[in-house]
C-alpha positions in Angstrom: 115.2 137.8 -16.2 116.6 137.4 -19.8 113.8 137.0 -22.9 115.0 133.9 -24.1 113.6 132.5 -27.5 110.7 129.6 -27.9 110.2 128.0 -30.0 112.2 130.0 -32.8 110.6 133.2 -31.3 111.6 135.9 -29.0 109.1 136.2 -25.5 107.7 139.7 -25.4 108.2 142.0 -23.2 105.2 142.1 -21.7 105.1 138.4 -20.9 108.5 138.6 -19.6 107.2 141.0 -16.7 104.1 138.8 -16.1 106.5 135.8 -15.4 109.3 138.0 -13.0 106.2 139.3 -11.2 104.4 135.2 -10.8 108.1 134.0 -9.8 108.3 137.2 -7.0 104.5 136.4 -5.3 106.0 132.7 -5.1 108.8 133.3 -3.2 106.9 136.0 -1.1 104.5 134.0 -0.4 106.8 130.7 0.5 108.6 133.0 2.9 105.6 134.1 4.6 104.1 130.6 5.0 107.5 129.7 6.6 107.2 132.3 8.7 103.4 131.6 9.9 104.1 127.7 10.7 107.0 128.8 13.0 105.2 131.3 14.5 102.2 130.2 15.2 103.1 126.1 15.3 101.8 125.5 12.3 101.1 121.6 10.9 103.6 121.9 8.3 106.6 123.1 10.5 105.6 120.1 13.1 105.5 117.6 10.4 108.8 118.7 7.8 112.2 117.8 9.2 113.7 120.8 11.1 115.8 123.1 9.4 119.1 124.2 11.1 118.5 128.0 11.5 118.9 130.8 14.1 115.9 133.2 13.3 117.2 136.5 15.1 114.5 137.8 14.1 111.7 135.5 15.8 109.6 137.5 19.2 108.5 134.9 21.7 104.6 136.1 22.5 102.7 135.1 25.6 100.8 132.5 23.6 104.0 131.4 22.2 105.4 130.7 26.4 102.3 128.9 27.1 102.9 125.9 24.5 107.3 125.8 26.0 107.3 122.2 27.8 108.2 122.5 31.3 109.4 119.1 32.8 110.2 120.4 36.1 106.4 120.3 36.7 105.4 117.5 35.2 104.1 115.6 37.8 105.7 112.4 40.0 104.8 109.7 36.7 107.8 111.4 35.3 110.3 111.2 38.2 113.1 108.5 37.5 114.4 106.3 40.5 113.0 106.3 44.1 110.0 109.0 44.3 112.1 110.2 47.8 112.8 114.0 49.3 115.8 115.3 48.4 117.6 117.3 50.7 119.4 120.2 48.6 119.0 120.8 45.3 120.4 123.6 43.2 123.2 125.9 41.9 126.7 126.3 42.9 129.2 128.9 42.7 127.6 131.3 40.3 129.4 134.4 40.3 128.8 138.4 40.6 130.1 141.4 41.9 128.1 142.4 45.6 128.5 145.0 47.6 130.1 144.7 51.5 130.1 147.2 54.4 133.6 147.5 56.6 133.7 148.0 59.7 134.2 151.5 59.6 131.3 152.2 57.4 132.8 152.1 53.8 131.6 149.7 50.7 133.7 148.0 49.0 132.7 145.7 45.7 133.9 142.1 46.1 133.7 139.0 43.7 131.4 136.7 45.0 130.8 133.0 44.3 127.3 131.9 45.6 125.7 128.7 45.9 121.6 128.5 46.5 120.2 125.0 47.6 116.7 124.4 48.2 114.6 121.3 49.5 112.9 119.4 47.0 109.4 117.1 48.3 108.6 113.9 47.1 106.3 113.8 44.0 108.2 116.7 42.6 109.9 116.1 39.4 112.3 119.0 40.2 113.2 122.9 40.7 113.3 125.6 38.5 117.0 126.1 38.9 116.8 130.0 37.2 114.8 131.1 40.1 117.2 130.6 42.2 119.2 132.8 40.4 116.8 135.4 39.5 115.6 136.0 43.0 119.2 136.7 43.8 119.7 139.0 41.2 116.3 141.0 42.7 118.7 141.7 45.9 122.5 142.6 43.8 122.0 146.1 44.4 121.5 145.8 48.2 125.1 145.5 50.9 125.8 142.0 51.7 125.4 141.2 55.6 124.8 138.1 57.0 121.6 139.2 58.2 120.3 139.9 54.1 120.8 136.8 53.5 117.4 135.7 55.5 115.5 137.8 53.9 116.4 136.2 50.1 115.8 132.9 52.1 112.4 133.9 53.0 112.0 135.1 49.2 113.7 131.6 47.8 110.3 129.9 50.4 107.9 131.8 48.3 108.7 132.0 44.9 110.1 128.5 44.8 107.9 126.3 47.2 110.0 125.2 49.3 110.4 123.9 53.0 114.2 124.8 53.4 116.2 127.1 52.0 120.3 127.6 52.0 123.0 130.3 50.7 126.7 130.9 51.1 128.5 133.6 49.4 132.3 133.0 49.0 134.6 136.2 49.0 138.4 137.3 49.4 138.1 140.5 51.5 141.1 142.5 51.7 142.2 144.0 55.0 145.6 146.6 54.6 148.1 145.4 56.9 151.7 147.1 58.5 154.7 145.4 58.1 156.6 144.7 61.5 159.2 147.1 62.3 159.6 148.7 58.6 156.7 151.2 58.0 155.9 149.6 55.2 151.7 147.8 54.5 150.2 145.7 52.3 147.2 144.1 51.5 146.1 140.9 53.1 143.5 139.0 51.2 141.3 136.8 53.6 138.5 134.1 52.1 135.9 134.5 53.9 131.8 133.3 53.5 129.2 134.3 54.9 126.0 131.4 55.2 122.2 131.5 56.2 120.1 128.9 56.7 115.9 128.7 56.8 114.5 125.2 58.1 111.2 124.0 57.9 110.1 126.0 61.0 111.2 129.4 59.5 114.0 129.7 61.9 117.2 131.2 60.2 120.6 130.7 61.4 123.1 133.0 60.2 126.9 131.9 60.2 130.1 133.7 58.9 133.6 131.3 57.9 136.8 133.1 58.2 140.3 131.6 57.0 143.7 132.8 59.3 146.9 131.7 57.8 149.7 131.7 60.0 153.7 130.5 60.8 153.7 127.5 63.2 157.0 126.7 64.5 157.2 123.6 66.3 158.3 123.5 69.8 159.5 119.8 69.2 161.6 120.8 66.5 163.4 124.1 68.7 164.2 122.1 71.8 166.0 119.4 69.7 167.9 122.3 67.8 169.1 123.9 71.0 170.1 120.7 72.4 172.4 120.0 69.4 173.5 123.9 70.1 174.3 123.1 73.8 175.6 119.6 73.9 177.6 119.8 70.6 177.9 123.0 69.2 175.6 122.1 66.3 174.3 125.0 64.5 170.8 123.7 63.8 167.4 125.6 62.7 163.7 124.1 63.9 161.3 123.4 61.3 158.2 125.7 60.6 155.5 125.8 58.1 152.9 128.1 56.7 149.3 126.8 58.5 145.6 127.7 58.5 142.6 127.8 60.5 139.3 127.9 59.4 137.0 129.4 62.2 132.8 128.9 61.5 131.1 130.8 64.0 127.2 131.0 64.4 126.5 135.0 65.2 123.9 135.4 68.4 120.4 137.0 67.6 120.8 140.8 67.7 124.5 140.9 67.5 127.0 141.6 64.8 130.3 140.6 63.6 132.8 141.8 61.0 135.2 140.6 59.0 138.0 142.6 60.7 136.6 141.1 64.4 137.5 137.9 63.2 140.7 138.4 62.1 141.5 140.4 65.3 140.6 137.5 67.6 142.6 135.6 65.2 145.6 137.6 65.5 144.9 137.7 69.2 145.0 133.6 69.4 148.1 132.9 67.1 149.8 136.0 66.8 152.3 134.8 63.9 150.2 135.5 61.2 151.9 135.5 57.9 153.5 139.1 56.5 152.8 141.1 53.1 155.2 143.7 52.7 158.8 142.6 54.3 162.4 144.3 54.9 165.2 142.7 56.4 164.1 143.8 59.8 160.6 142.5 59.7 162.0 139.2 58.7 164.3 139.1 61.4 161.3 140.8 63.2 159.2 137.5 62.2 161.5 134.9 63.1 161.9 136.4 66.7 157.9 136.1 67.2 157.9 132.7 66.4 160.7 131.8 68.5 158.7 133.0 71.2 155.2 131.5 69.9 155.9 128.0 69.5 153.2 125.9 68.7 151.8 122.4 68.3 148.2 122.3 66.4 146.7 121.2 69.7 148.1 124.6 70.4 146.3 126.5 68.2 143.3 124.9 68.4 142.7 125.3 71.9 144.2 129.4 71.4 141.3 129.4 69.2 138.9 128.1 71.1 140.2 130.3 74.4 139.0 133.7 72.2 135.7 132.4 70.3 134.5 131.2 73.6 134.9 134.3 75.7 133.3 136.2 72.8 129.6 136.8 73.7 128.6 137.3 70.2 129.4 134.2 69.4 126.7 131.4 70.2 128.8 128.5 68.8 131.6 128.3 66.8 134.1 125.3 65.4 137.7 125.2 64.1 139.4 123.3 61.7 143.1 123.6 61.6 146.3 122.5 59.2 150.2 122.5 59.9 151.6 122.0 56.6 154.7 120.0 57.8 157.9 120.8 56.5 159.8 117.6 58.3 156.8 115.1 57.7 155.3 114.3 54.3 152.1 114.9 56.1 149.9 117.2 57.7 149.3 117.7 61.2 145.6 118.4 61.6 143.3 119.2 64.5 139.2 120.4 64.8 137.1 121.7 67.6 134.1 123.2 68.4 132.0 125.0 71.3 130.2 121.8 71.7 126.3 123.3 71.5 123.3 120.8 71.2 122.4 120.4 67.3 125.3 123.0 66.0 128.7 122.5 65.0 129.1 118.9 64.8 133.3 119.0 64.4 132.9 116.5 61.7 135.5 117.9 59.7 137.4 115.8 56.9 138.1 117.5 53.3 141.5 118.9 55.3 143.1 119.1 51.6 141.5 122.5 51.5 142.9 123.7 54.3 146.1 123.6 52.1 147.5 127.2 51.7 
């Protein structure tokens, strides 16, 4: 601070100090009361207009958590529209890297999207939606099965309060596959989820959804092009199309099924699965397998059912299928299912994401 004159006269030094050391203890002492009323909820920081301010340095105390509002549990007056049950509540497609056992024993680390839904009572204003979350996280070290995912379930019942309790955890899982005839492989990527369920009884159901894409060549289309061969000469080449089937089966108490099964009785039921790595042989390879493997979706669906039916570890099952027509503008569609009391219901009709 500069000595500045007053009055004609020059401030000494020693009065100089005295004011630098008064102007210091006020700002000090402003700071600190700052400080208090944010800490400790003081009447002045409730009543001044907020400032717009990240402390960094702020600690949130246990006394401090006890005054946060929590609306979640604030009681039915609060609840907006009809006080009714709602029948899932919660978060989708949160995303982390989980763990997955092969079936030859290996683990692999996959991307995972996961969606947890809960039941929600009447006269509750709502969830607290980072439980649902952080319970998972309790289990991120652990290999994903199927049969895991009753046990967070059971854990998602207790810490959360609820009656039911769901999870699905979406995945690409890769399975290294040979070309036809070259001895060339690649990897095939499959989606793939695997989904629990705990109703209000505590009984879990554990279910695993696998997608198959595969070349359907239509036997429609190969008749007509040999009869133009035959009766005029015609050169002519029947239509195929890249297709999919998405099998959901419902795995039987004290059995097991991979990944790898499901692709097998897959690959069993349609055979013409699409290729990764491909010479000129395989193609040619290719196109002979689906000149002998013609097939209608009413085809597939019922090759489909032929395997997942005849598999005993299977208690009920259902398929939805797409042939992504390349004569039609459309898509030739078909679903089925094992038929079982309260399961699969076949009620299938989002076939837009069965495009591939």
């Amino acid at each position: 601070m500069l000595q500045r004159e007053s009055e004609g006269s020059i401030m000494s030094p020693s009065i100089v100090k005295a004011c630098e050391r008064h102007f210091v203890k006020s700002l000090v002492a402003r700071a600190t009361m700052n400080r208090d009323d944010l800490q400790e909820g003081g009447e002045s920081a409730r009543t001044q207009a907020p400032r717009k301010y990240y402390d960094r340095d702020f600690k949130v105390t246990e006394q401090y958590k006890t005054t946060l509002p929590d609306m979640q549990n604030s009681g039915s007056s609060t609840i907006q529209g009809a006080n009714v049950p709602i029948i899932q509540v919660g978060i989708s497609n949160f995303r982390l890297p989980l763990r997955f056992m092969t079936r030859n024993g290996e683990q692999i680390t996959l991307e995972a999207s996961v969606t947890g839904t809960v039941s929600l009572g009447a006269d509750h204003k709502g969830i607290n939606m980072s439980r649902i979350m952080r319970v998972f996280y309790e289990y991120e070290e652990r290999v994903f099965t199927p049969e895991l995912l009753e046990e967070i379930l059971r854990e998602y019942k207790v810490q959360i309060g609820c009656s039911r309790a769901r999870l699905k955890l979406s995945f690409a899982y890769p399975i290294r596959k040979p070309s036809l005839r070259s001895e060339l492989s690649g990897w095939q990527y499959y989606q793939c989820a695997y989904e629990g369920l705990i109703d209000d009884l505590d009984v879990f159901t554990r279910r695993v959804h696998f997608d198959f894409v595969y070349s359907s060549a239509c036997p429609c289309s190969a008749d007509l092009a040999e009869h133009a061969r035959e009766q005029r000469g015609i050169y002519s080449v029947p239509h195929s199309q890249r297709s999919k089937a998405r099998l959901s089966v419902q795995v039987r108490k004290g059995y097991f099924i991979t990944i790898e099964d499901l692709q097998e009785l897959s690959l069993k039921a349609l055979l013409t699965e699409t290729q990764v790595m491909v010479k000129r042989e395989d193609e040619q390879a290719f196109a002979e397998m689906n000149g002998a493997q013609l097939k209608f979706v009413e085809d597939a669906a019922r090759l489909v059912y032929e395997q997942l039916d005849g598999d005993q570890r299977i208690s009920d099952f259902q398929a939805a299928f797409a042939h992504l027509e390349s004569l039609h503008s459309h898509d030739a569609v078909a679903v089925i299912n094992k038929g079982v009391d309260k399961g699969f219901s076949g009620n299938v009709d989002d076939f837009r994401s069965l495009i591939c």
